[in-house]
Legacy VTK file of the C-alpha trace (Angstrom):
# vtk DataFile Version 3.0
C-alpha trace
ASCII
DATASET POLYDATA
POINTS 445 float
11.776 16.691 36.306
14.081 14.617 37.860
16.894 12.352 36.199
16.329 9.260 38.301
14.268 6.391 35.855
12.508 5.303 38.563
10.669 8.212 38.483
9.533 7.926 35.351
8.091 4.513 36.045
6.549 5.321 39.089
4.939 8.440 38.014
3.738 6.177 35.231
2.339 3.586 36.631
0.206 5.216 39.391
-1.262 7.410 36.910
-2.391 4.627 34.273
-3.541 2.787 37.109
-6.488 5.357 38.082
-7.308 5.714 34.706
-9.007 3.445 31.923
-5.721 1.411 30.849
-5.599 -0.625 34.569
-3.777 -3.879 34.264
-2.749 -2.855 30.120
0.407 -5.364 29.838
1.274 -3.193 27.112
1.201 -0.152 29.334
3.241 -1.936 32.073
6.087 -3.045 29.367
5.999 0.599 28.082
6.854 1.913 31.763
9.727 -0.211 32.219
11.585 0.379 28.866
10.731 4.012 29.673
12.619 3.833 33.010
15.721 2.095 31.192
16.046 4.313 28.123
14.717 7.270 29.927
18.056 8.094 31.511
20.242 7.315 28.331
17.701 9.706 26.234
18.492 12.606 29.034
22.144 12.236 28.946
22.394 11.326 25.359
19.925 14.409 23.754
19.261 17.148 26.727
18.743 19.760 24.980
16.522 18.698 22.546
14.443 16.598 24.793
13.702 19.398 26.913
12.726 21.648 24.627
10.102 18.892 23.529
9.141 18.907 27.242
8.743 22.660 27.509
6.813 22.827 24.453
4.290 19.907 25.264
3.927 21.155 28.363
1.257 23.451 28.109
-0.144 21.551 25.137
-3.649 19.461 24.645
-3.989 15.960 25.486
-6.506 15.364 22.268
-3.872 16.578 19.637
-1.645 13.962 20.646
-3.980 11.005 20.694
-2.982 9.735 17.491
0.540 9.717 18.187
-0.393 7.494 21.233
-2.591 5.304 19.188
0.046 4.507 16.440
3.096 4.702 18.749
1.480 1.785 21.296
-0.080 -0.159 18.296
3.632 -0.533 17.062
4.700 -1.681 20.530
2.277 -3.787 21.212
3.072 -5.944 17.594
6.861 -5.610 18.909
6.212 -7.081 22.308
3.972 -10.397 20.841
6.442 -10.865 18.061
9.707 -10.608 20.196
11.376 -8.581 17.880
11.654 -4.924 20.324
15.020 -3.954 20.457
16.438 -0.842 21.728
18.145 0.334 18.740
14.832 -0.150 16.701
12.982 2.159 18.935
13.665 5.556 17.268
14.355 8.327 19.640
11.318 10.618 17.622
9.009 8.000 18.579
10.147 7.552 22.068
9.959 11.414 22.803
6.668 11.603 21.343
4.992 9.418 23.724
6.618 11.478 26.219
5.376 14.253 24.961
1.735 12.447 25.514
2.483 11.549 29.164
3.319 15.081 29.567
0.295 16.493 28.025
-1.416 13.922 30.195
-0.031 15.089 33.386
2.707 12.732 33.746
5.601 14.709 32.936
4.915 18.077 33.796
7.663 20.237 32.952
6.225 23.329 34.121
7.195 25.668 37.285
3.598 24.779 39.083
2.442 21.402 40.354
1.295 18.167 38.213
-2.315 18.579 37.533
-3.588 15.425 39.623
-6.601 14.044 37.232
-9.718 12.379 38.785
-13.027 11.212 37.674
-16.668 11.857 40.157
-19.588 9.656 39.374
-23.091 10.731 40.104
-26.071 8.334 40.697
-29.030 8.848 39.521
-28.385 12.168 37.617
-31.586 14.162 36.984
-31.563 16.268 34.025
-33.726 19.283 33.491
-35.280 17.922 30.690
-36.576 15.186 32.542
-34.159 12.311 31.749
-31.747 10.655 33.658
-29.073 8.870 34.066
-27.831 5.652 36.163
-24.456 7.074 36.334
-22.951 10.720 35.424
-19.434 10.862 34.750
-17.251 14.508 35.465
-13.850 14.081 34.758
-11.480 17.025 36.126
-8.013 17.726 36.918
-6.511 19.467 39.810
-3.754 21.579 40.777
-2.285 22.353 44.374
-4.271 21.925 47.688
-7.978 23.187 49.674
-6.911 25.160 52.360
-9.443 25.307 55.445
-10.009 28.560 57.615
-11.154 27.646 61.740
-14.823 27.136 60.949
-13.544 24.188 58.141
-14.461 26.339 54.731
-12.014 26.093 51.510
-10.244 29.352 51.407
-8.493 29.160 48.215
-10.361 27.152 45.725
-10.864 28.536 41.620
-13.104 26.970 39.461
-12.233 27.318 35.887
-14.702 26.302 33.162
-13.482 26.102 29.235
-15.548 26.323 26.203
-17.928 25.012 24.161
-16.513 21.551 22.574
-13.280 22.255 25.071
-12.416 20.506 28.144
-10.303 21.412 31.188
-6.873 20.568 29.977
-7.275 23.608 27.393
-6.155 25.667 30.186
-2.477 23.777 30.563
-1.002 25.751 27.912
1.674 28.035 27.901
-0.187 31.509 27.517
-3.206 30.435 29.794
-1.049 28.072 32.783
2.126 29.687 32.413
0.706 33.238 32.788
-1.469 32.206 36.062
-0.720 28.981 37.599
3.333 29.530 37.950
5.321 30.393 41.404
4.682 33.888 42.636
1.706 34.491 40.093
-1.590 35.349 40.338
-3.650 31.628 40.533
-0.085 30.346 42.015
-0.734 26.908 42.274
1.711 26.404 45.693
-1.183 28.872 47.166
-4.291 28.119 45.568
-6.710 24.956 44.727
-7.115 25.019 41.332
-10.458 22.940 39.491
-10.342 22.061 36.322
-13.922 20.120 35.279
-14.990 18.763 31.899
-18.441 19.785 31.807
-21.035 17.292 30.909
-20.648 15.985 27.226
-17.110 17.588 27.051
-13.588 15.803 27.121
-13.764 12.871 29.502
-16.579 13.290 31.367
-20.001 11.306 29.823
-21.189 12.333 26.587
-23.190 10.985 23.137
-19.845 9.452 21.645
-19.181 7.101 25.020
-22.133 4.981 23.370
-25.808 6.374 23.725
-25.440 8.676 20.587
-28.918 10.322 20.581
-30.252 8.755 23.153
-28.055 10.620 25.328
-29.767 12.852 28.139
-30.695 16.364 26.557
-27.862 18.239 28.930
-28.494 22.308 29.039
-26.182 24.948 30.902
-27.590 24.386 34.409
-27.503 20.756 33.831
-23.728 21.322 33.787
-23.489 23.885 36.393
-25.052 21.489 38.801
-23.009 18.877 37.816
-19.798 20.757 38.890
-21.630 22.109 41.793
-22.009 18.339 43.023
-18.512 17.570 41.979
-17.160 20.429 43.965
-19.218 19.469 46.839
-19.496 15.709 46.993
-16.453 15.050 45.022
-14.160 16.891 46.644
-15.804 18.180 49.574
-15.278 22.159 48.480
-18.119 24.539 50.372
-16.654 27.708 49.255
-15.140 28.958 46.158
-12.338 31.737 46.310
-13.003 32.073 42.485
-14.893 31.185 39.626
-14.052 32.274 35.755
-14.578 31.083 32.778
-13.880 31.356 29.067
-16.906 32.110 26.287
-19.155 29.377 27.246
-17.202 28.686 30.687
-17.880 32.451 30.820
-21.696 32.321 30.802
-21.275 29.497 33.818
-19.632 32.051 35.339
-22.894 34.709 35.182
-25.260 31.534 36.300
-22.447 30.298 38.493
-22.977 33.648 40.855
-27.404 34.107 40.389
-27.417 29.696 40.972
-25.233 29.733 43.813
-25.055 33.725 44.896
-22.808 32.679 48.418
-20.971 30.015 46.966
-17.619 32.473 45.681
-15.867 35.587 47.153
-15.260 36.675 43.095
-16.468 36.190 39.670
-14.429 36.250 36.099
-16.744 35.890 33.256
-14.507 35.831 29.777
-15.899 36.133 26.529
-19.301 36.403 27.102
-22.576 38.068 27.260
-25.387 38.032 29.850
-28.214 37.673 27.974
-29.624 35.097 25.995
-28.452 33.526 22.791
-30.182 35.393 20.207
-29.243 37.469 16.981
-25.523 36.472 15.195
-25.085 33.875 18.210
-28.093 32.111 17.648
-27.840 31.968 14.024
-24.215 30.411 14.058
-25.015 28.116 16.027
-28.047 26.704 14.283
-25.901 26.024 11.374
-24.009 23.758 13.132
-27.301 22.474 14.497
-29.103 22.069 11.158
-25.458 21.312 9.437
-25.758 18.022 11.027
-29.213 17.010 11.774
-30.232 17.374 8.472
-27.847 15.657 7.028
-28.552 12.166 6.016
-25.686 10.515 7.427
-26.518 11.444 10.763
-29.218 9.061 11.089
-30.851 10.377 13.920
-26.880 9.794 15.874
-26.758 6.062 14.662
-23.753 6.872 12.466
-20.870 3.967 11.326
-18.795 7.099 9.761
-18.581 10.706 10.656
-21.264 12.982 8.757
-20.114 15.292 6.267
-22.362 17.851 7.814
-19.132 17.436 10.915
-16.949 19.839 8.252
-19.223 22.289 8.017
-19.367 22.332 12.029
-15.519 22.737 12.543
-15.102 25.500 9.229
-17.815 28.039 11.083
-16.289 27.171 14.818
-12.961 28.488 13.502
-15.043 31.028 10.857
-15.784 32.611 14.490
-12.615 32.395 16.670
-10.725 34.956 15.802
-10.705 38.472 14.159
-10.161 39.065 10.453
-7.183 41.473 10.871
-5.390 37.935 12.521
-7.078 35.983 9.978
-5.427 38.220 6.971
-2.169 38.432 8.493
-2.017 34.797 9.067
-3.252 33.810 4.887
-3.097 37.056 3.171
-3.328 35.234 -0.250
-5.843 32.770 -1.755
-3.717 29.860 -1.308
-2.930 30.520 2.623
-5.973 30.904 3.304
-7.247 27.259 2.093
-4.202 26.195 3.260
-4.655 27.558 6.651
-8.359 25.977 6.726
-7.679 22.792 5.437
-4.641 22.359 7.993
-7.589 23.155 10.806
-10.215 21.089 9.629
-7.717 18.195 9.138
-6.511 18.800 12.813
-10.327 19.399 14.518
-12.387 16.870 12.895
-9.964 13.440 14.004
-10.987 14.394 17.759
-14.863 15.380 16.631
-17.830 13.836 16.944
-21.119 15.314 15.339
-23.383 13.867 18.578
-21.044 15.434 20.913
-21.011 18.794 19.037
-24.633 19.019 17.873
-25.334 18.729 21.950
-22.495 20.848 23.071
-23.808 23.736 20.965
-28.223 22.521 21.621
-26.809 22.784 25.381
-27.050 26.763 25.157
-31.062 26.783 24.409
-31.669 27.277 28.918
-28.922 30.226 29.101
-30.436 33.230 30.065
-29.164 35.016 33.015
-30.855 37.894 32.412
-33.909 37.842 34.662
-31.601 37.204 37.778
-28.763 39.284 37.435
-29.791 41.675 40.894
-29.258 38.093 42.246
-25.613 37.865 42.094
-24.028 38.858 45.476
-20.329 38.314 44.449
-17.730 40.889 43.224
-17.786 40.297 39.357
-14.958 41.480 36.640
-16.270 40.557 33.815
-14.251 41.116 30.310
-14.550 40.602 26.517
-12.910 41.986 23.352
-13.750 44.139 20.894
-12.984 41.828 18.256
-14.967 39.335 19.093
-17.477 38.392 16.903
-19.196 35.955 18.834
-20.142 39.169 21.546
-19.574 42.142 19.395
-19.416 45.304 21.757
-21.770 46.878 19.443
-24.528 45.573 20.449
-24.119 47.048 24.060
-25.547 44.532 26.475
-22.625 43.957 28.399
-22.631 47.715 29.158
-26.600 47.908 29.744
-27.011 44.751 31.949
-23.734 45.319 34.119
-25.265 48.227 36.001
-27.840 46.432 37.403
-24.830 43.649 39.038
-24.825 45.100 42.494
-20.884 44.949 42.849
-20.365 44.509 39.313
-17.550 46.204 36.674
-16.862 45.157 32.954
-14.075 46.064 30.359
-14.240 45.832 27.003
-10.585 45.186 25.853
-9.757 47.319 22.662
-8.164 45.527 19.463
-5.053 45.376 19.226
-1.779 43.284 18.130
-2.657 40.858 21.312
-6.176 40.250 21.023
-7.079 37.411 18.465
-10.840 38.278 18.546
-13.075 35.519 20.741
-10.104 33.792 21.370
-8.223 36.036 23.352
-10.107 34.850 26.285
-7.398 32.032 26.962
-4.296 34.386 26.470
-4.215 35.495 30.039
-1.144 38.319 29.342
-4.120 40.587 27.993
-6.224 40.203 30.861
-4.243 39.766 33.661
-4.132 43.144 34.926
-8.111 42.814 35.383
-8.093 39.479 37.026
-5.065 40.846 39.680
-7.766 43.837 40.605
-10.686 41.318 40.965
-8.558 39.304 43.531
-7.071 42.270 45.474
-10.972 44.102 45.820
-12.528 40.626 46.574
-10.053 39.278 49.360
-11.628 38.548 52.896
LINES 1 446
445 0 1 2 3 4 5 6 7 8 9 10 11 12 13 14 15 16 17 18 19 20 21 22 23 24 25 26 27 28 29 30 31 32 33 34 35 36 37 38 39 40 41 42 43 44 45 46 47 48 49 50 51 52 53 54 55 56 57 58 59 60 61 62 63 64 65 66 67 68 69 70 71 72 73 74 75 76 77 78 79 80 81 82 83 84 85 86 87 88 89 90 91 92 93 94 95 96 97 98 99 100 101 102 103 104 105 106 107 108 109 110 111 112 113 114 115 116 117 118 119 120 121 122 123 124 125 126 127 128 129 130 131 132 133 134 135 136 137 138 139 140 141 142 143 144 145 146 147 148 149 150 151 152 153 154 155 156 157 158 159 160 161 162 163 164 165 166 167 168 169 170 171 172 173 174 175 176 177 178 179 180 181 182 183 184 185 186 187 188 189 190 191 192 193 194 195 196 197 198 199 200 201 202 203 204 205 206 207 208 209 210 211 212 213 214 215 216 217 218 219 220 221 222 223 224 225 226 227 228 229 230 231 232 233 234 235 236 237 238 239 240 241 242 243 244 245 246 247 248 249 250 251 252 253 254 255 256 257 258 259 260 261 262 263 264 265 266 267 268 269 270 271 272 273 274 275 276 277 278 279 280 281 282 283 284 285 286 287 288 289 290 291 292 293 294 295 296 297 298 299 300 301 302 303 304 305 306 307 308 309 310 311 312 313 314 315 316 317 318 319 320 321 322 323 324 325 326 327 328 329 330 331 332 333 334 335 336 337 338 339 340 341 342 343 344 345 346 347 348 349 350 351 352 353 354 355 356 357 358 359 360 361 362 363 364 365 366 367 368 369 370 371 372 373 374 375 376 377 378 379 380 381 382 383 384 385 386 387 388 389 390 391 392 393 394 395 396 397 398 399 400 401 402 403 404 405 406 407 408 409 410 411 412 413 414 415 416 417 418 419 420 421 422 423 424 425 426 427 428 429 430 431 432 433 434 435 436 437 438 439 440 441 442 443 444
């Protein structure tokens, strides 16, 4: 990051301009009295201000939302009543919405390139289920360059798909980004075209909350997978995929990914995941979200003014699941840290919930089954989970069964230890690293 204002404002300015806030006043007036206190701020508090940078840097755009919200509600009532003055605008404040900006790709302050953010739009989007839609919005954010061989085909891009209720910018955190996407590493951003989707219903692209509610298209796994296929494609004109991975249910894209599209990819990462269909534990979870909200009253068939209670319930058994109880004990090893520690989540998660777009997120999973076509996949595959994971407990041994009949497939099952935090260990790339640096090396041209 330079020290020159004008960067700030110009960085700014182009960015907000792509996006939803075009022609914002507000937004505008915020740019320029960034520029002219930005410089002042750098001299005046270095230290401090880049450690706020550093931090944010790999953060997630959602968590800060409300400090954006309250931060430009204050400025805007400043800027109509004429009363904005330098001195009133406390430096806490200021460096907050920085801190937004940088989650938002503005300010990067990371040792790989500025995630460039985009949105693709669809026509006439055909879901399996027979529905449509006039328009299908995929949001994504990318990192770095395509690289063409002689013959015109993308050498170096990686697909990488996030979670269930995630989106794309998950991945710009410290232990995911700054473990893979940093000078000299292994997804080196300077080298490689890195795609970052939000799959349908997810983060930015379209979804229930945007206004249909229920009435939104019933979206399934392949619904989504051809989605990014026509984003990668259409969008940005990528016919060949170096690499695609993906964490838990990024991870089972990954197994369709290779049987939809067996010639698309050199390599395949599958994280956190299983190749089989959701059945047993999974299932079960995951219909108490389901029924949590659908039969709860306030729903209203998705014609809610309010959230429904039956939202809490949701976001306790999505973090019930996340992690391992050795790392839940150690974290609230008494009565009181532990409703603490749940109560601090829940008030967290639910602000950037909504029951339609989680009731679908999870209902999405009823078409995965890769099972039938796994002698279909022709690329090198790696894939990995934990054995702390409750969410694909190696116990049940289907990872182990249905790998051998993946014609150049391997899979690891990463032991517990002081690392691992159970299904979330997927995004902590230190643990898995080693794995993804032999996929690469055995799956180069």
């Amino acid at each position: 990051m330079g020290g020159s204002p004008s960067i700030v404002k110009r960085v700014f300015r182009k960015s907000w301009e792509r996006g939803a806030s075009t022609g914002n006043c507000v937004d505008i007036a915020l740019s320029r009295l960034l520029s002219a206190q930005y410089s002042h701020f750098r001299m005046r508090e270095k230290a401090g201000f880049k450690s706020h940078l550093r931090w944010v840097a790999f953060g997630s755009e959602s968590r800060l939302q409300a400090v954006w919200a309250r931060f430009r509600l204050k400025l805007k009532a400043g800027l109509q009543t004429g009363v904005l003055k330098q001195a009133r605008i406390r430096r806490d404040a200021l460096v907050s919405f920085l801190l937004l900006l940088t989650a938002g790709r503005l300010l990067f302050a990371a040792d790989y390139p500025a995630p460039e953010p985009g949105d693709y739009t669809i026509r006439d989007f055909h879901f399996q289920s027979g529905e449509t839609l006039p328009e299908l919005r995929i949001h994504y954010r990318t990192l770095g360059s395509a690289r063409r061989d002689g013959q015109g085909m993308v050498t170096n891009a990686v697909l990488i798909l996030h979670g269930t209720t995630g989106n794309g910018s998950n991945f710009l955190r410290r232990e995911f980004a700054g473990e893979l996407f940093g000078d000299k590493q292994l997804l080196d951003a300077s080298r490689f075209y890195l795609v970052l989707p939000d799959g349908v219903g997810h983060g930015r692209s379209s979804k229930p909350s945007d206004g249909l509610r229920g009435r939104f298209p019933h979206y399934g796994y392949r619904d989504m997978i051809e989605a990014q296929y026509r984003l990668l494609t259409e969008g940005l004109k990528v016919n060949h995929l170096r690499l695609v991975m993906g964490t838990s249910m990024g991870g089972m894209h990954t197994w369709l990914w290779g049987e939809i599209h067996p010639d698309f990819m050199d390599a395949l990462l599958p994280l956190a995941s299983l190749p089989g269909q959701i059945s047993g534990r999974n299932r079960v979870w995951r219909r108490m979200i389901i029924d949590a909200i659908r039969t709860d009253p306030e729903w209203q068939n998705g014609d809610y003014q309010s959230q429904p209670r039956g939202l809490r319930l949701a976001a306790e058994t999505l973090y019930f699941m996340s992690s391992n109880p050795t790392q839940r004990y150690k974290e609230a090893p008494t009565l009181e840290k532990a409703d603490k520690a749940l109560d601090t989540y829940l008030a967290s998660a639910t602000k950037n919930m909504d029951a339609n777009d989680v009731l679908y997120a999870l209902e999405a999973s009823r078409d995965y089954d890769p099972g039938p076509g796994m002698e279909k996949i022709r690329a090198r595959l790696f894939a990995i989970n934990f054995a702390d994971d409750l969410i694909n407990p190696p116990e049940l041994g289907i990872l182990e069964r249905e790998i051998k009949r993946v014609p150049r497939g391997k899979a690891i099952v990463i032991p517990q230890s002081e690392r691992t935090r159970g299904h979330g260990t997927h995004t902590l790339a230190a643990v898995w690293k080693k794995q993804l640096a032999w996929l690469l090396r055995k799956s180069e041209r």
